[in-house]
C-alpha positions as CSV (number, residue, x, y, z in Angstrom):
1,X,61.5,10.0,2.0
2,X,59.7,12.5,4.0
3,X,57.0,15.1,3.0
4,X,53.8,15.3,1.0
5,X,54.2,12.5,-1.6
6,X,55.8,9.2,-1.3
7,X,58.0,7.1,-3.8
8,X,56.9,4.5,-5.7
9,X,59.4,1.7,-4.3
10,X,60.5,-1.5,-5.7
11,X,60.5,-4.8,-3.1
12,X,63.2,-3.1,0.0
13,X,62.0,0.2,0.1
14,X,64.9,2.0,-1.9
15,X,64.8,5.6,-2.5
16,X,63.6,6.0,-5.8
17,X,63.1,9.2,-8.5
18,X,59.8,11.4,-7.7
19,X,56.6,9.3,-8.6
20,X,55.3,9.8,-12.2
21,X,52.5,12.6,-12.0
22,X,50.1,12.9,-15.3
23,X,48.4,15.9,-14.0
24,X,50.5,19.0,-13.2
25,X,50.4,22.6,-12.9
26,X,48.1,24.7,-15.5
27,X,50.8,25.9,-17.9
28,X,50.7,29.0,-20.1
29,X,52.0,28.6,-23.7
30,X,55.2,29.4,-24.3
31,X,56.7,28.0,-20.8
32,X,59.0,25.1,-20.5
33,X,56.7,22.3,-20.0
34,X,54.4,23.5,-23.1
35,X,57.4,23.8,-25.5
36,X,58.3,21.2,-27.4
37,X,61.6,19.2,-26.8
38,X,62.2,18.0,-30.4
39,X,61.5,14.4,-29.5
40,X,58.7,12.3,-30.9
41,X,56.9,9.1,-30.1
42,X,54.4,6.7,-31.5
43,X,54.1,2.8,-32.3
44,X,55.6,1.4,-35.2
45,X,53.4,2.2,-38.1
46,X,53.1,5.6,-36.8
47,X,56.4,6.5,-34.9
48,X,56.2,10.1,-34.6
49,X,52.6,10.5,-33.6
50,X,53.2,12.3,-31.1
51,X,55.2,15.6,-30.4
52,X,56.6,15.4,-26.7
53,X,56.9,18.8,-24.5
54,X,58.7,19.7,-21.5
55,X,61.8,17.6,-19.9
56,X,59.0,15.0,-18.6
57,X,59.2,13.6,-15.4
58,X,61.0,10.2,-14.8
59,X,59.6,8.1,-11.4
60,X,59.8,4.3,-10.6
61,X,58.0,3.1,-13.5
62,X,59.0,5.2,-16.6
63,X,58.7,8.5,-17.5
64,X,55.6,10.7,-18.3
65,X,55.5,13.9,-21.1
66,X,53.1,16.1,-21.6
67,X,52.8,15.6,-25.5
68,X,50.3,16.8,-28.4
69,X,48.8,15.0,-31.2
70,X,48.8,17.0,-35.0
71,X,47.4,14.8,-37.2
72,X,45.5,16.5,-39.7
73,X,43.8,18.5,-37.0
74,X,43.6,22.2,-37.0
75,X,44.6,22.5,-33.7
76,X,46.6,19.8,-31.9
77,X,44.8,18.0,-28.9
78,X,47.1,17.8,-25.9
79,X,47.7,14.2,-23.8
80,X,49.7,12.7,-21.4
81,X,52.3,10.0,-23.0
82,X,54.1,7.9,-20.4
83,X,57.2,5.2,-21.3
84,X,57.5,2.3,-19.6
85,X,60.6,1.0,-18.4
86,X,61.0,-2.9,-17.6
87,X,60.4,-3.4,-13.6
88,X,63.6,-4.6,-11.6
89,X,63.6,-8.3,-12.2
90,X,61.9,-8.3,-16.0
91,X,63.0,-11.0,-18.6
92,X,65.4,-9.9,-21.5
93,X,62.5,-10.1,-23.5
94,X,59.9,-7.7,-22.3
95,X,57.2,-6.8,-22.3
96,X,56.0,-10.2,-22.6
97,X,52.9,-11.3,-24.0
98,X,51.2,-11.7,-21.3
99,X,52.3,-7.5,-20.7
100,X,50.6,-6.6,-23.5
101,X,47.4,-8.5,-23.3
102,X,46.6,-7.2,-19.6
103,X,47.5,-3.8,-20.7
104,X,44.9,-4.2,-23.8
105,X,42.0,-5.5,-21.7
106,X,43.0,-2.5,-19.0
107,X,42.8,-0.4,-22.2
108,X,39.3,-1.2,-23.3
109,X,38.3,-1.7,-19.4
110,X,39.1,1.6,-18.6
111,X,38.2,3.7,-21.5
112,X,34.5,1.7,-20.3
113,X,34.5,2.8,-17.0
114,X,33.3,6.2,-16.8
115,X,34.0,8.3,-13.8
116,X,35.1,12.2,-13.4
117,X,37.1,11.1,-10.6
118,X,39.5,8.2,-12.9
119,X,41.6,9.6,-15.8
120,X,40.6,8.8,-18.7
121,X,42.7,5.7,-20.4
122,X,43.1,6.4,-24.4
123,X,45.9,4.5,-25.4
124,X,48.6,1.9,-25.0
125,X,50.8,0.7,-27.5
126,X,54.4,-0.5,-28.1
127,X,56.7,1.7,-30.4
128,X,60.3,3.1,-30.5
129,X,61.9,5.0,-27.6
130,X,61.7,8.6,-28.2
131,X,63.8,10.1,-31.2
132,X,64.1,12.8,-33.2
133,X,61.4,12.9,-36.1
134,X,61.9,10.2,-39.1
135,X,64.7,9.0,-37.2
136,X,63.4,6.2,-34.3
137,X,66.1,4.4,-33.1
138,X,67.4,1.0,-33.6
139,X,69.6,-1.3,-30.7
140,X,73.1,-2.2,-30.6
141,X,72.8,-5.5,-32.7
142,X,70.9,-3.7,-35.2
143,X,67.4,-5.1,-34.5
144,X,64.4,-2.6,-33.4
145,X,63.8,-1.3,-30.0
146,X,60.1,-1.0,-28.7
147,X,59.1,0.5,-25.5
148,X,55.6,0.2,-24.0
149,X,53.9,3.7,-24.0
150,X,50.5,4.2,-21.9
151,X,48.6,7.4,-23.3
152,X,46.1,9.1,-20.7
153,X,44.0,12.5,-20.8
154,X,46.3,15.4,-20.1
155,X,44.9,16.8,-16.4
156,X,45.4,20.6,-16.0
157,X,45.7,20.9,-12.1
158,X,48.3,20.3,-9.0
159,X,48.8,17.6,-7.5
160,X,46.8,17.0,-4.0
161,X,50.7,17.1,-2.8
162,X,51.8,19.8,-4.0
163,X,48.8,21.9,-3.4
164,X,48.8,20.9,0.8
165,X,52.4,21.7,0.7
166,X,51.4,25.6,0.1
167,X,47.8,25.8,0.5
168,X,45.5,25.4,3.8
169,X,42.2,25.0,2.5
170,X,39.4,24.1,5.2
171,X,38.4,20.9,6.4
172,X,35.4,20.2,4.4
173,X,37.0,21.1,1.5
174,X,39.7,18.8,2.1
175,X,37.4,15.7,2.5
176,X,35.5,16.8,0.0
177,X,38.7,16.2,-2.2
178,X,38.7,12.7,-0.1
179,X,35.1,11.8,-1.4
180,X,35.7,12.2,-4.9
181,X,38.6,9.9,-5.0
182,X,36.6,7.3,-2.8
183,X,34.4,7.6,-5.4
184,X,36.6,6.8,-8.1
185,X,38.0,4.0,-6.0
186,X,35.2,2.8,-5.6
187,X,34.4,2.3,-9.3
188,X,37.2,1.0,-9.6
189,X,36.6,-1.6,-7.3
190,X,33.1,-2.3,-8.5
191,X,31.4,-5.8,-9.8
192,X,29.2,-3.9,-12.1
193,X,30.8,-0.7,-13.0
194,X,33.9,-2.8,-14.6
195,X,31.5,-5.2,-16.0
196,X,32.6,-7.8,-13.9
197,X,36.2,-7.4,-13.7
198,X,37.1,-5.6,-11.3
199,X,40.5,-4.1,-10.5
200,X,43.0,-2.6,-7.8
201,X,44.3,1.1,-8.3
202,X,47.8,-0.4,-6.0
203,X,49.3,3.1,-6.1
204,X,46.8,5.8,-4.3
205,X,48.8,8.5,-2.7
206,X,48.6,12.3,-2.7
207,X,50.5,12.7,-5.5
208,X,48.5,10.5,-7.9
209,X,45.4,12.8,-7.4
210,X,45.3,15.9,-8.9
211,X,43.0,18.7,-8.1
212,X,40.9,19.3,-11.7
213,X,38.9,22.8,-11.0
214,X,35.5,21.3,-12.0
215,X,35.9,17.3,-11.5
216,X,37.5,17.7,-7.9
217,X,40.1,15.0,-6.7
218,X,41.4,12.8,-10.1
219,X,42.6,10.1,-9.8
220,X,45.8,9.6,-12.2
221,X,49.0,7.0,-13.4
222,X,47.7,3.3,-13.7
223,X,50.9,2.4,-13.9
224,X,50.4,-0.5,-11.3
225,X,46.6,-1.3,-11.9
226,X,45.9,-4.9,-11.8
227,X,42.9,-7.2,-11.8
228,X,42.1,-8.3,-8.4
229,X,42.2,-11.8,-9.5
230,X,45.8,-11.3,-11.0
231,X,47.5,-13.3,-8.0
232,X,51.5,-13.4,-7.4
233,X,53.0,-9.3,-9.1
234,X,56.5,-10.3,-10.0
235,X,57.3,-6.3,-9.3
236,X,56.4,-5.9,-5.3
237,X,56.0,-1.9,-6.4
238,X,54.7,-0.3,-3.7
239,X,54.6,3.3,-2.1
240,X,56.3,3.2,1.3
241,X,53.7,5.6,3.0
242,X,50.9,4.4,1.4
243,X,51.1,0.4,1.6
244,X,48.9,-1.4,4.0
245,X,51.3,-3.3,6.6
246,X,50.5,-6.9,4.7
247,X,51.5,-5.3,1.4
248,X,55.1,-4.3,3.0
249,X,55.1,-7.5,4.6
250,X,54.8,-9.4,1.5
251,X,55.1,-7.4,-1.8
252,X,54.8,-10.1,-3.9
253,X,52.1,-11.7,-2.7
254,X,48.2,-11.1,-4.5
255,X,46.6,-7.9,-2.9
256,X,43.1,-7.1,-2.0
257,X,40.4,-3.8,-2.2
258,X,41.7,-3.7,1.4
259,X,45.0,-2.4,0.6
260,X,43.7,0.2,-1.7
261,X,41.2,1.2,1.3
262,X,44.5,1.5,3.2
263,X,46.0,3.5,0.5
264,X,43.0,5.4,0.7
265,X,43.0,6.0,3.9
266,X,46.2,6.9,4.2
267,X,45.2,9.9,1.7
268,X,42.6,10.5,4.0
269,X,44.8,11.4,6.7
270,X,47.4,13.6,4.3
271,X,44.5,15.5,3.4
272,X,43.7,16.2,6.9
273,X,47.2,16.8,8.3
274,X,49.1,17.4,4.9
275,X,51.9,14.5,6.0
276,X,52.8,11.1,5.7
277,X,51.1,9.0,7.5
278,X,52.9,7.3,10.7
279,X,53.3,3.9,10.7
280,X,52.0,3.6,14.2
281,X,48.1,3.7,15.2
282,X,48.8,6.0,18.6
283,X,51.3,8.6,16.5
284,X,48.3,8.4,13.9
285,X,45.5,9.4,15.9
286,X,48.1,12.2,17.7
287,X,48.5,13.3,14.1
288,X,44.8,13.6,13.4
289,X,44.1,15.3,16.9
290,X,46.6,18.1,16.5
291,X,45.1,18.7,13.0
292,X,41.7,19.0,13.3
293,X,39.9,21.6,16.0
294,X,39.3,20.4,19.3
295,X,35.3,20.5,19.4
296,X,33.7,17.2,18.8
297,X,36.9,15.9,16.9
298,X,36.9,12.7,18.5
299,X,33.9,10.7,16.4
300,X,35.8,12.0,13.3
301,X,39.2,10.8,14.8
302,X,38.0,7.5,15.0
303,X,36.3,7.0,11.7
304,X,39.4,8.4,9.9
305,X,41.7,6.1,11.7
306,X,39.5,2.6,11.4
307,X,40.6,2.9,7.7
308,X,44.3,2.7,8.9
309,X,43.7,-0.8,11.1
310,X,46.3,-2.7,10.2
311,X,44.4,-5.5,9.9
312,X,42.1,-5.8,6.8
313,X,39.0,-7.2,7.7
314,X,38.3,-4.1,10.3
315,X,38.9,-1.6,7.9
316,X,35.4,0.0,6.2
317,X,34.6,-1.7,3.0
318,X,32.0,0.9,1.2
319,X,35.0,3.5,0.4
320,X,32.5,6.2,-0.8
321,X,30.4,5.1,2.3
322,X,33.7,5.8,4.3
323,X,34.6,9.6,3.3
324,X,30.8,10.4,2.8
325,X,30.7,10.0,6.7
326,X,34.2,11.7,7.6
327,X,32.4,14.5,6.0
328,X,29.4,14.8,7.4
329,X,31.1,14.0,11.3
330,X,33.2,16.7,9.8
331,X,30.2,19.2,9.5
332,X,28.6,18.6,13.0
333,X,30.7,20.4,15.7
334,X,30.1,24.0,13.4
335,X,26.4,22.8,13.4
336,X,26.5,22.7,17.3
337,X,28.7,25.8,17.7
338,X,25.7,27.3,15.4
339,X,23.3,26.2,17.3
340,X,24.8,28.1,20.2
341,X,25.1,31.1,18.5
342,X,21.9,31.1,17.3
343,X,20.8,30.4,20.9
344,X,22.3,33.8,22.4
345,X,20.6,35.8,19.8
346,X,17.1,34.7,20.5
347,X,17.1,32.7,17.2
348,X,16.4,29.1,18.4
349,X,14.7,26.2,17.1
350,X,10.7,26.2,18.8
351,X,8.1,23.2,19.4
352,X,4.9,23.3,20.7
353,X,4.1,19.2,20.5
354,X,3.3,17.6,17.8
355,X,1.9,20.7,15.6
356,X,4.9,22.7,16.8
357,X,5.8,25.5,15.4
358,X,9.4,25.8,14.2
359,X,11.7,28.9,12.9
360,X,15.0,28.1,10.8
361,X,17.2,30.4,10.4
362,X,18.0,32.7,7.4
363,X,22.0,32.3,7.6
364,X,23.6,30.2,4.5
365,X,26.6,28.5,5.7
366,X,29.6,30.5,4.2
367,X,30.7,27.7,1.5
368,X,29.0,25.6,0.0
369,X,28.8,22.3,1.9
370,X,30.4,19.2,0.2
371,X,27.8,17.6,-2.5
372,X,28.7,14.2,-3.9
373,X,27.0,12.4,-7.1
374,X,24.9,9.6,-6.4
375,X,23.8,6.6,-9.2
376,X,26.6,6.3,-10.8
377,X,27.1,2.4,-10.1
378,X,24.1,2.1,-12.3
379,X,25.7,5.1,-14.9
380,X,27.8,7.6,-15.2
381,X,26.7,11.2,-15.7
382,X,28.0,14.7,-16.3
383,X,27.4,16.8,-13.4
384,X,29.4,20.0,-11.6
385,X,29.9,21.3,-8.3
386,X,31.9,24.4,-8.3
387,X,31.3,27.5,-6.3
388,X,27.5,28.0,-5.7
389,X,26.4,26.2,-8.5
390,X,25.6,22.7,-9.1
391,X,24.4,20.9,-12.5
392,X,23.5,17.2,-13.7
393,X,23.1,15.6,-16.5
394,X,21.3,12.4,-15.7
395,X,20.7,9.4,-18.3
396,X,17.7,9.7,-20.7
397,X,16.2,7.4,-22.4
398,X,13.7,4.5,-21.3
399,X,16.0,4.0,-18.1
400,X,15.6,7.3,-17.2
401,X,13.5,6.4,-14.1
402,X,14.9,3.1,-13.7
403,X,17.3,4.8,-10.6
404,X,18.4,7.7,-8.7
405,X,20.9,10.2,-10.1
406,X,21.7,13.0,-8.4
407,X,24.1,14.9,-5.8
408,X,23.9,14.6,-1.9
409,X,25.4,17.0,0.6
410,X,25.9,14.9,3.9
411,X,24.3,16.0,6.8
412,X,21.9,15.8,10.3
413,X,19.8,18.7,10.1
414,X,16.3,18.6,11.1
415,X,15.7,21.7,10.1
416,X,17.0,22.8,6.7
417,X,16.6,24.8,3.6
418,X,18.3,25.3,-0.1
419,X,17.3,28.5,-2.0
420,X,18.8,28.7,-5.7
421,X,18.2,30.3,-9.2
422,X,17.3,27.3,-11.5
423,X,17.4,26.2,-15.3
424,X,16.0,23.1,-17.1
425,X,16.7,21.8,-20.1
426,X,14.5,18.9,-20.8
427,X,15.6,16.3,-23.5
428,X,12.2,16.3,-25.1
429,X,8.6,17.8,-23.9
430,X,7.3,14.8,-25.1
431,X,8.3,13.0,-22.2
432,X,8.2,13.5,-18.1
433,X,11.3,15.4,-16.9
434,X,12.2,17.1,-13.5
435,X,14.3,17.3,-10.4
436,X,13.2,16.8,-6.6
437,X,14.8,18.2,-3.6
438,X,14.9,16.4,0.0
439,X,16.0,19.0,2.3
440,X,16.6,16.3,5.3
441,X,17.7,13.0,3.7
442,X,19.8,9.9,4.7
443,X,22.1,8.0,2.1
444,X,21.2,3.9,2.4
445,X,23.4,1.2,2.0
446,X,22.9,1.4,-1.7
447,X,24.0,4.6,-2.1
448,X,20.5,6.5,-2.9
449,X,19.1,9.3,-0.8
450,X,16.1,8.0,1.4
451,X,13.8,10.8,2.6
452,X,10.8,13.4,1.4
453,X,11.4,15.1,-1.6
454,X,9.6,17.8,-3.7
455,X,9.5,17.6,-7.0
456,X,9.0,19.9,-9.9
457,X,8.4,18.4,-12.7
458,X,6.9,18.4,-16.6
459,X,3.8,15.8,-16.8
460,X,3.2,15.2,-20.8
461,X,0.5,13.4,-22.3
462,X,1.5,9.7,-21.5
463,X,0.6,11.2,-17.6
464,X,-2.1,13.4,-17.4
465,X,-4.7,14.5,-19.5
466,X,-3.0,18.0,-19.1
467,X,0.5,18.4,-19.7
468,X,2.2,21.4,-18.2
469,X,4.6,22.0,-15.1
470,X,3.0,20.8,-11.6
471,X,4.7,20.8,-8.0
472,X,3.9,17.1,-6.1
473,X,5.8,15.1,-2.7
474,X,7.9,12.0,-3.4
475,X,9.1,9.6,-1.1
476,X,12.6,8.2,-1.9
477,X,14.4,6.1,-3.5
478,X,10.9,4.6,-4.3
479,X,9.8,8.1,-5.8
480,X,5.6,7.7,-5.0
481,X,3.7,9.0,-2.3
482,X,1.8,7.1,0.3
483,X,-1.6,7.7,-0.5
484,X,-3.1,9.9,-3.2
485,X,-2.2,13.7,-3.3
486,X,-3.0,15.5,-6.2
487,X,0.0,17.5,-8.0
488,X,-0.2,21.3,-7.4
489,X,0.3,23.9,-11.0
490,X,3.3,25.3,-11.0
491,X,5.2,28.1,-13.6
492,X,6.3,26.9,-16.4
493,X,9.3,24.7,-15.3
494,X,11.1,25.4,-18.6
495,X,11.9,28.7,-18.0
496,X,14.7,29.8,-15.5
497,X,12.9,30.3,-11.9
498,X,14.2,30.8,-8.3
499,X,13.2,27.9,-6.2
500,X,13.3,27.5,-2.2
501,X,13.0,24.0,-0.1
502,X,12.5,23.6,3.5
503,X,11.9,21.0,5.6
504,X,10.9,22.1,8.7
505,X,9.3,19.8,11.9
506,X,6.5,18.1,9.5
507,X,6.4,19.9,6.8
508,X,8.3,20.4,3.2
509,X,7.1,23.4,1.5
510,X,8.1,24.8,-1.9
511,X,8.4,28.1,-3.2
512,X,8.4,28.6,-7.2
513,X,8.3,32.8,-7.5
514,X,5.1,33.9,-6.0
515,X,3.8,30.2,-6.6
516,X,4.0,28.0,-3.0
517,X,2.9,24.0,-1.6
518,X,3.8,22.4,1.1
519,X,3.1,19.1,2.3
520,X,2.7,16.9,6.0
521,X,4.9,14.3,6.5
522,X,4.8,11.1,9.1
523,X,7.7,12.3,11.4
524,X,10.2,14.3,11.7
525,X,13.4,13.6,9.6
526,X,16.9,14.6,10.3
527,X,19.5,14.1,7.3
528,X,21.5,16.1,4.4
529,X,19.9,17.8,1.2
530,X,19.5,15.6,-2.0
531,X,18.8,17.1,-5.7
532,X,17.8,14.4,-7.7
533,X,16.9,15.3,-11.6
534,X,15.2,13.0,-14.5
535,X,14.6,13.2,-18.4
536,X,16.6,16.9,-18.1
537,X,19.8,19.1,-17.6
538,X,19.4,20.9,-14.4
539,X,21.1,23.6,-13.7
540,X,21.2,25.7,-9.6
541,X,22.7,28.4,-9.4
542,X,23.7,30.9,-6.2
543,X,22.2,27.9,-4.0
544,X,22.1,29.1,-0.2
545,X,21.7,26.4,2.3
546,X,20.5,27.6,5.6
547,X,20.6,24.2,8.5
548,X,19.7,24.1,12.0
């Protein structure tokens, strides 16, 4: 099979149905896939607790329904319902046991493992096949039929597939979409975030990530998720496309994070081309080069294709690490064709030694560049990046300085500025609250911005003698300043105000309104924009970011 999505495969590669996709296209009501079909499905207490819609689509594995729960709601809440079928291979008595433990630890697992880029797990249970209401049906000797049934959040969005195969959205955009799902991955693939069970996805491909309009790339159907200690699969299910080369060498055999970095990788390069990956490590970097634009592709080239090595150990092992960079290499040759530009019209970049003086242009880049959360292997947060805003949520409570949570927008500028309209809603006056901004920051191994910052920020009483709203530098992660500089008044951070950051040789300066500070520090940095918050919703709106 050729094209934007690959089949989910038994051990030989047979053409199989379409993969199962939980997230599809928005759907008005009263269309085919939002009316229902007069089938039903539930477990075995409860048999027709759910009201299935559509035809559903059938793949490797089962089939999936869009479906709606009643209840004794006033308004039915809408889910995705998928039925197993047993794998080629299964015993006449499935699922067995040891099925329907592993799916309940995945259950509780997952619903524990919080990330916008993972569909949400809320169910798995074994019931009838699907039947008409009051009427589930028994099998030929008389005795009752049960089917496994996984229930997930219902995604409203298209499939990373399907959307390449019409659309030709720009290349930041597109790993952008790459980011979030290395994030998710990466969660996935996490000691601490899974509590110390860690798991493999062992299905990523484009049509297993849906595009949600305010979480990004999703990551959807885990159908084939196993613990990565869960040794010999039975199944060898695999995606042709998208299995590393010791995965199609040996189906069976235990897998690795590797083989999901492959997966991932493999994504990596749809999203950049919009095909199937070639098998072949010359016809993939041919791929890449015809796809992206000539000027300073080559850096970006290479990191995309190290993830495709077929062997293991020389593929990247930080995925979020990985994509973060294929952004930012994606970002530098429009940085260097600025610079030019800039150059011809008399705007340029001036230094007079060390007290130099320096000039950064007013000219916001057209879309905003690609921001991507950081902290959540300590925990998970709401946040949103959507057009020109951006908003956090960040932890409260005594933790809520205990790390970094934020978004980062990847970058080399040493010269740069973000300008945006700002709200805060603190959690309580009674405590500290804030955000920070480092115009020119690097991410560190940990995966926290390093870098000067300004914050703004509400001191209470446990800080000052004089609680109110004051402007003071940072130095992060570790948040304090070398030596003692005393915080500068600001306006009343609780109240919506428009706020501009530059870091420029230096010096970081703030502008609150009419209210200004700005700050020396050691040497000049070079890096992306961070916007860290604490203790508070934060809320930036129409944010401009100006880099040179």
């Amino acid at each position: 099979m050729t094209g934007p999505a690959a089949e989910m495969a038994p051990t030989g590669g047979a053409d199989q149905a379409p993969a199962v996709v939980l997230g599809l296209p928005a759907v008005e009501p009263g269309t085919a896939a939002d009316v229902p079909n007069g089938l039903f499905a539930g477990p075995a207490a409860e048999p027709d607790r759910f009201e299935l819609l559509g035809t559903g689509l059938r793949g490797g594995e089962g089939t999936v329904w869009r479906a709606r729960y009643q209840g004794r709601l006033n308004n039915p809440v809408v889910y995705a319902v998928k039925q197993l079928e047993p794998p080629p291979g299964a015993p006449r008595v499935w699922p067995t046991a040891a099925d329907e433990r592993r799916w309940l630890d995945q259950r509780h697992l997952l619903q524990a493992v919080e990330n916008p880029h993972l569909v949400r797990l809320v169910d798995v249970f074994l019931g009838p096949p699907p039947h008409r209401a009051g009427t589930p049906p028994a099998g030929p000797d008389g005795r009752e039929v049960v089917r496994p049934y996984v229930v997930m959040e219902w995604i409203d969005g298209v499939s990373l597939a399907a959307h390449l195969a019409t659309e030709s959205p720009d290349l930041t955009t597109r790993l952008g979409w790459l980011c979030d799902l290395a994030d998710g991955v990466q969660a996935l693939h996490s000691v601490t975030q899974t509590f110390g069970n860690p798991m493999l996805h062992r299905d990523i491909k484009p049509a297993n990530c849906v595009l949600h309009p305010v979480r990004g790339a999703v990551l959807i159907d885990f159908g084939g998720l196993r613990a990565r200690d869960d040794g010999y699969d039975p199944d060898g299910m695999h995606s042709r496309y998208y299995a590393a080369p010791e995965v199609l060498a040996a189906p069976r055999e235990p897998r690795t994070p590797e083989s999901d970095l492959f997966a991932l990788g493999a994504v990596g390069y749809f999203c950049v081309t919009g095909t199937d990956p070639p098998g072949d490590g010359d016809a993939v970097r041919k791929g890449l080069e015809k796809a992206i634009p000539a000027h300073g592709r080559r850096p970006l080239i290479n990191h995309l294709a190290a993830m495709l090595s077929p062997d293991p150990g020389d593929r990247p092992a930080r995925a979020r690490a990985w994509a973060t960079e294929a952004l930012t290499l994606a970002a530098l040759p429009r940085r260097r064709r600025r610079r030019r530009r800039l150059a011809a019209a008399g705007l340029v970049l001036l230094a007079a030694g060390a007290g130099g003086v320096y000039r950064v242009t007013r000219e916001p880049e057209a879309t905003l560049p690609g921001f991507t959360p950081f902290g959540r292997e300590y925990s998970a947060f709401p946040y949103r990046i959507a057009g020109r805003e951006l908003s956090l949520s960040p932890p409260t409570g005594n933790d809520r300085y205990s790390h970094l949570w934020g978004l980062y927008s990847p970058g080399a500028a040493c010269a740069a500025a973000i300008e945006f309209d700002v709200t805060v809603t603190p959690v309580s006056s009674s405590f500290g609250y804030g955000f920070a901004v480092a115009p020119r920051s690097t991410m560190t191994q940990d995966g926290v911005p390093d870098g000067a910052s300004i914050q703004y920020e509400w001191q209470a009483a446990d800080i000052t003698a004089a609680p109110g709203s004051y402007l003071r530098p940072a130095q992060l992660p570790g948040g304090a300043w070398a030596g003692t500089v005393d915080p500068d008044p600001a306006p009343p951070i609780d109240r919506p105000q428009h706020v501009r950051v530059s870091g420029i040789g230096q010096t970081i300066r703030i502008d609150v309104g009419e209210t200004s500070a700005a700050y020396q520090v050691p040497t000049v940095e070079c890096g992306g924009i961070a916007v860290r918050a604490w203790g508070a919703a934060v809320t930036l709106t129409d944010v401009h970011i100006s880099r040179t």
